[in-house]
Structures are given as structure tokens and as C-alpha cells.
C-alpha atoms as one frame of an Amber mdcrd trajectory, in Angstrom:
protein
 129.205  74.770  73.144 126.291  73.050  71.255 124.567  73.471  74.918 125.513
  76.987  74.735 123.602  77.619  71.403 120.411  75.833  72.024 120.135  77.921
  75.235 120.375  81.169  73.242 117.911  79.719  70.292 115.667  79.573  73.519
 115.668  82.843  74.803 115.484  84.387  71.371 112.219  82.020  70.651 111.067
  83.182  74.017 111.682  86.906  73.612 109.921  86.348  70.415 106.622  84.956
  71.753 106.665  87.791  74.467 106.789  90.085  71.680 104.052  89.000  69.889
 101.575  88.194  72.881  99.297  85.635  72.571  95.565  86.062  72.536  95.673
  84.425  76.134  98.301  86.587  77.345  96.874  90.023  76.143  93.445  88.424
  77.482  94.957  88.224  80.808  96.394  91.632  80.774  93.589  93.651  79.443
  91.279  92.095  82.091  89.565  94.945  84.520  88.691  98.092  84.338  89.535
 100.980  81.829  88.436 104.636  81.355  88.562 106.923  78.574  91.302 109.736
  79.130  90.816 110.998  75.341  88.619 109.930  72.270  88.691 110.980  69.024
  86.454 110.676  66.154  86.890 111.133  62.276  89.203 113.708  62.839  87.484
 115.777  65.913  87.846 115.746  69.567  84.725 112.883  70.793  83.780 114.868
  73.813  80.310 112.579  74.004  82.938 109.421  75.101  84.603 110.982  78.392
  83.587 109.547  81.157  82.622 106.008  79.674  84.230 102.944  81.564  85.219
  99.764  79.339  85.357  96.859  81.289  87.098  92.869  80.680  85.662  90.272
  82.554  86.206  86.596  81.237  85.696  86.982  77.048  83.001  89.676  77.440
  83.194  93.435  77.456  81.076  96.373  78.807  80.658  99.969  78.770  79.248
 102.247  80.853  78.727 105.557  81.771  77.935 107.484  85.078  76.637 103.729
  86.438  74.566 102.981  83.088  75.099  99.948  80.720  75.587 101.860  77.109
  76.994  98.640  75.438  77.825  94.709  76.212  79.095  91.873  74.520  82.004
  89.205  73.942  85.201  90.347  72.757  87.863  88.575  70.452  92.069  89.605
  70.358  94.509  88.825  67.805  97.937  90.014  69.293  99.900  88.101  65.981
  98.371  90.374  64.067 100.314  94.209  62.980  98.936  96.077  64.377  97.032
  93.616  66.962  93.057  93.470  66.162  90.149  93.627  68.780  86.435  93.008
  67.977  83.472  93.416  70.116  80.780  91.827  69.186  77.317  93.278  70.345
  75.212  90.752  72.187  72.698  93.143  73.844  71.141  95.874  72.999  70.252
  98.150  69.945  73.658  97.060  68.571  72.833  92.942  68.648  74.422  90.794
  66.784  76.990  93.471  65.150  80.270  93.737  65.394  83.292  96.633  66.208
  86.565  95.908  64.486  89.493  97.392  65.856  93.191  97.373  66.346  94.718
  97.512  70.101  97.991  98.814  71.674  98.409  97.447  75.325 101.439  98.668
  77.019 101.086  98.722  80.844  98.581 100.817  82.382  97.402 101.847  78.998
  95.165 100.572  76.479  94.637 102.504  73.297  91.532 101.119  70.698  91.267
 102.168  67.385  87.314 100.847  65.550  84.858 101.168  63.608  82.238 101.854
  65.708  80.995 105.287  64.229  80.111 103.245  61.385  80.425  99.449  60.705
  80.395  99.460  57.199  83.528 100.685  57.177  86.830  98.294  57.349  89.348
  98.265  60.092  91.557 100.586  60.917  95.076 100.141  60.009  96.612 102.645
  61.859  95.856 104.876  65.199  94.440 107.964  63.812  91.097 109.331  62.488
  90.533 111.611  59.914  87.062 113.248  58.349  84.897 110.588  56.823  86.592
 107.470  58.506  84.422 106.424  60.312  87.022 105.403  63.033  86.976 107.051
  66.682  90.366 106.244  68.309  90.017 105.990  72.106  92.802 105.999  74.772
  92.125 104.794  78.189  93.974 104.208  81.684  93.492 101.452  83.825  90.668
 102.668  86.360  91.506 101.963  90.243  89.427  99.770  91.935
């Protein structure tokens, strides 16, 4: 019986931690290739963003667009956090030594970013949605094929 119970306590301690996600787990998963499927910024449609390609390699990020390095830097995750925060922080470029802070939803195939990237003076998003005078752009992407 006691057996019985410490087994369960188990599972429901694992299930927990799967839950959450751990920065090295949602590392791990978020690794590769993504591209932007839709992108919206305070409030509007962010037609300028289609096409761009984020891409996880190790602890740093890039994007690009038709073949062309628009951004680059190290990136940071924070699964235990509701909702689960993302930063990039800018280590080349016009944008070095700043920093984007976001929130993250991972769920398969999927990665959707909410930041502050319009404009950095702003806080972090709480939520997943824009509105006028944000300064958020909320960006869904798919995992690109190889």
C-alpha cells in the first residue's frame, strides 16, 4: 500500500515537471528552424515580417530573410514562468547589446512569440495579443522543413 502511494506521488511530481518544462527541455525543443506564418503588430496585420526565418542553434538565435542576416544574438527561456518568458538579446548589429522580452507558447510544431521588439522601452507582454500603442508584435511560426 505505502508502495502504492509513493508510486503515484511520483507520477504526479513527474506530470508536474512535464508541465512546467524546464529551460533545458523547452531549449531542446525549440531548437531548429521556424518561419513566420502570421505577425502582428500593435494591433495591425505586420505584413513587413512574412517571410523571416527564426532560427535555434545552441543558446543563440537568428533571423533572416530571403538568405539575409536581419538580426542575431543569444537567447534566454523561462518555461516556470506564466506565461513562459523568452529574451533575445542582440549581440550584432544595429540592435547590440539590447534586449527583446517576450513570452513563448511551444506546443509541437508551433511556436508562438509575443515581445517587445517594436519598442524596448516598453515592458513585457503579459498576454498574446497586441493592441494600438503596445508596442508588442505577436508572431506565430511553424517549424520550417529542412
Amino acid at each position: 500500500m505505502r508502495a502504492g502511494r509513493i508510486l503515484a506521488a511520483m507520477v504526479g511530481l513527474l506530470g508536474a515537471a512535464i508541465a512546467t518544462g524546464s529551460p533545458a527541455q523547452d531549449t531542446g525543443m525549440i531548437q531548429g528552424a521556424w518561419t513566420v506564418v502570421s505577425a502582428e503588430r500593435d494591433g495591425k496585420p505586420a505584413e513587413d515580417v512574412a517571410g523571416h526565418r527564426l532560427a535555434f542553434s545552441g543558446d543563440t538565435f537568428t533571423i533572416q530573410h530571403e538568405g539575409h542576416t536581419l538580426y542575431r544574438g543569444t537567447y534566454s527561456v523561462d518555461p516556470a514562468r506564466k506565461p513562459a518568458r523568452i529574451d533575445f538579446r542582440h549581440t550584432e548589429g544595429p540592435l547590440k547589446g539590447k534586449t527583446w522580452k517576450g513570452i513563448y507558447l511551444l506546443e509541437s510544431d508551433t511556436l508562438k512569440t509575443c515581445d517587445n521588439a517594436p519598442n524596448m522601452g516598453k515592458p513585457r507582454p503579459a498576454q498574446f495579443s497586441t493592441k494600438a500603442g503596445s508596442g508588442h508584435i505577436l508572431i506565430v511560426f511553424k517549424r520550417a522543413m529542412q
